[in-house]
C-alpha positions in Angstrom: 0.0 0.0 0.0 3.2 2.1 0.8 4.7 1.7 -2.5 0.6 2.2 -4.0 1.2 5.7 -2.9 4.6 6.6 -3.4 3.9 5.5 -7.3 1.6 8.1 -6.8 3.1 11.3 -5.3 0.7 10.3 -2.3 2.5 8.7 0.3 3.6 12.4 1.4 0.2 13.6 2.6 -0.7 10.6 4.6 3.2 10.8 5.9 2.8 14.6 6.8 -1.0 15.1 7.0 -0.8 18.9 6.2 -3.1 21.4 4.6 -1.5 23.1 1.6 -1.5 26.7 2.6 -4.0 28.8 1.4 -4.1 31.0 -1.7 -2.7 34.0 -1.7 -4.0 37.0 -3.3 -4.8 37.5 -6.8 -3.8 34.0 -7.5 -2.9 33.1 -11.2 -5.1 30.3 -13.0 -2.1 27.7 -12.4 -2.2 28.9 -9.3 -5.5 28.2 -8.6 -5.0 24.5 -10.3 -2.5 23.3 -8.1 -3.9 24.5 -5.2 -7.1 22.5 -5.8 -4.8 19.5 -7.0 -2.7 19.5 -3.5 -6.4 20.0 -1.7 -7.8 17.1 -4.2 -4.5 14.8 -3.1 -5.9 13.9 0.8 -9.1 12.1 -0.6 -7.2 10.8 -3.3 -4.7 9.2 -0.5 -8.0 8.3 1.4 -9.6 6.9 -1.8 -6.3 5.0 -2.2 -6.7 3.7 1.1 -10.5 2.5 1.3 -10.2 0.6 -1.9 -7.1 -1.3 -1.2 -8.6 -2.8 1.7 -11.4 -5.6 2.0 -15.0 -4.6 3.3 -14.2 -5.7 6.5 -11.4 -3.7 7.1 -13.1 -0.7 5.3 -15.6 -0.6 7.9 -13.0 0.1 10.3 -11.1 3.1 8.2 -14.4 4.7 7.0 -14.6 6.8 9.8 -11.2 8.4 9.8 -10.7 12.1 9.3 -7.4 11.6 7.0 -5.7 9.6 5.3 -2.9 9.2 8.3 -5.7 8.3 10.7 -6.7 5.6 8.2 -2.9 4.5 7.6 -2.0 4.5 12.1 -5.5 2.6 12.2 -4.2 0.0 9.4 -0.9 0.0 10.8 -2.3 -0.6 14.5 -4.9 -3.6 12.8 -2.0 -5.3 11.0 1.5 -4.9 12.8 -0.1 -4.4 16.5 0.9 -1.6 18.9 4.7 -1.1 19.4 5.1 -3.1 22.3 3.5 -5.7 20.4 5.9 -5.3 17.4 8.8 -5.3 20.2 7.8 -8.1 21.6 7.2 -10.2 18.2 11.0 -8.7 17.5 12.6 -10.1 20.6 11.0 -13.3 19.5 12.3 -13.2 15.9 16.1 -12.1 17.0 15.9 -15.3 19.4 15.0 -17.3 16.2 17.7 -16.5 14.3 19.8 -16.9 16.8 18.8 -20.2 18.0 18.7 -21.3 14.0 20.9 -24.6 13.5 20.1 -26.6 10.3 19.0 -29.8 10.8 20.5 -33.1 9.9 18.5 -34.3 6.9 17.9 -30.6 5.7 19.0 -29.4 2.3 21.4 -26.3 2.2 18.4 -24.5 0.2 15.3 -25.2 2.8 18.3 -24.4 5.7 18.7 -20.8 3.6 14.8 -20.4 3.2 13.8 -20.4 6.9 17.1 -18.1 8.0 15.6 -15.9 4.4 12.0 -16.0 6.2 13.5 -15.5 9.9 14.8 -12.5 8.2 12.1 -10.9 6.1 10.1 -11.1 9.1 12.6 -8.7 11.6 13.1 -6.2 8.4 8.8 -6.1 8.1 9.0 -4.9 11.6 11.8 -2.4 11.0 14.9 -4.0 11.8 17.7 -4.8 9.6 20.2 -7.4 10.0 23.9 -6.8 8.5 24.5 -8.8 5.3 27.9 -10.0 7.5 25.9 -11.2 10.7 23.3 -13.6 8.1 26.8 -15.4 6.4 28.2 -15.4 9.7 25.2 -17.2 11.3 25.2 -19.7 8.1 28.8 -20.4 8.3 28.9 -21.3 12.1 25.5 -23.5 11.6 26.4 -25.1 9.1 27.2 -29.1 10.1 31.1 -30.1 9.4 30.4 -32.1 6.2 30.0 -28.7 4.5 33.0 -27.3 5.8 
């Protein structure tokens, strides 16, 4: 939905959730155009919103103000509060490092879970070094691949 509205020029007014300032006097016709098009851009963002959702979850947003209200409402429905996020990150970090592959696993599934382990601390904001992952797969791996 993010990227929905980056592609376009949206993701700004549900970031910032600002009124464009008003018109000045004696305001030329292009003026007067983009003025109405930075006004028209909230419900665009909101229109964005509602429709990228299911019924259910429309229900929920249909109330909100602006478009940020709708996106912190979304955000709250779908990641949790941030202690809930924290929590579900401690969890994650204690997966990965308690990863060891397993004795009749392939290289490849080994790779997918530590790839999935770490998708899942990056959706919730974290990154984990490119050096730390090879690290972890090196000293996991079992000695017949050394």
């Amino acid at each position: 939905m993010k990227t929905y509205l980056q592609v376009h020029d949206l993701w700004n007014v549900v970031e910032n959730d600002t009124e464009p300032p008003p018109l000045r006097a004696n305001p030329t016709i292009a003026q007067i155009r983009q003025h109405s098009e930075k006004c028209s851009n909230k419900h665009k963002a909101m229109a964005c919103l509602q429709n990228g959702v299911s019924d259910v979850i429309f229900t929920q947003i249909m109330a909100c103000e602006s478009p940020k209200q709708a996106w912190e409402k979304l955000k709250e429905e779908f990641m949790g509060s941030d202690k809930t996020r924290q929590q579900q990150l401690i969890n994650l970090r204690r997966d990965f490092e308690n990863l060891i592959m397993k004795k009749f696993e392939t290289i490849k599934q080994y790779l997918d879970r530590i790839m999935a382990t770490i998708n899942s601390i990056k959706l919730l904001g974290e990154d984990l070094s490119k050096s730390r992952v090879i690290v972890k797969v090196i000293t996991t791996l079992p000695e017949k691949f050394e």
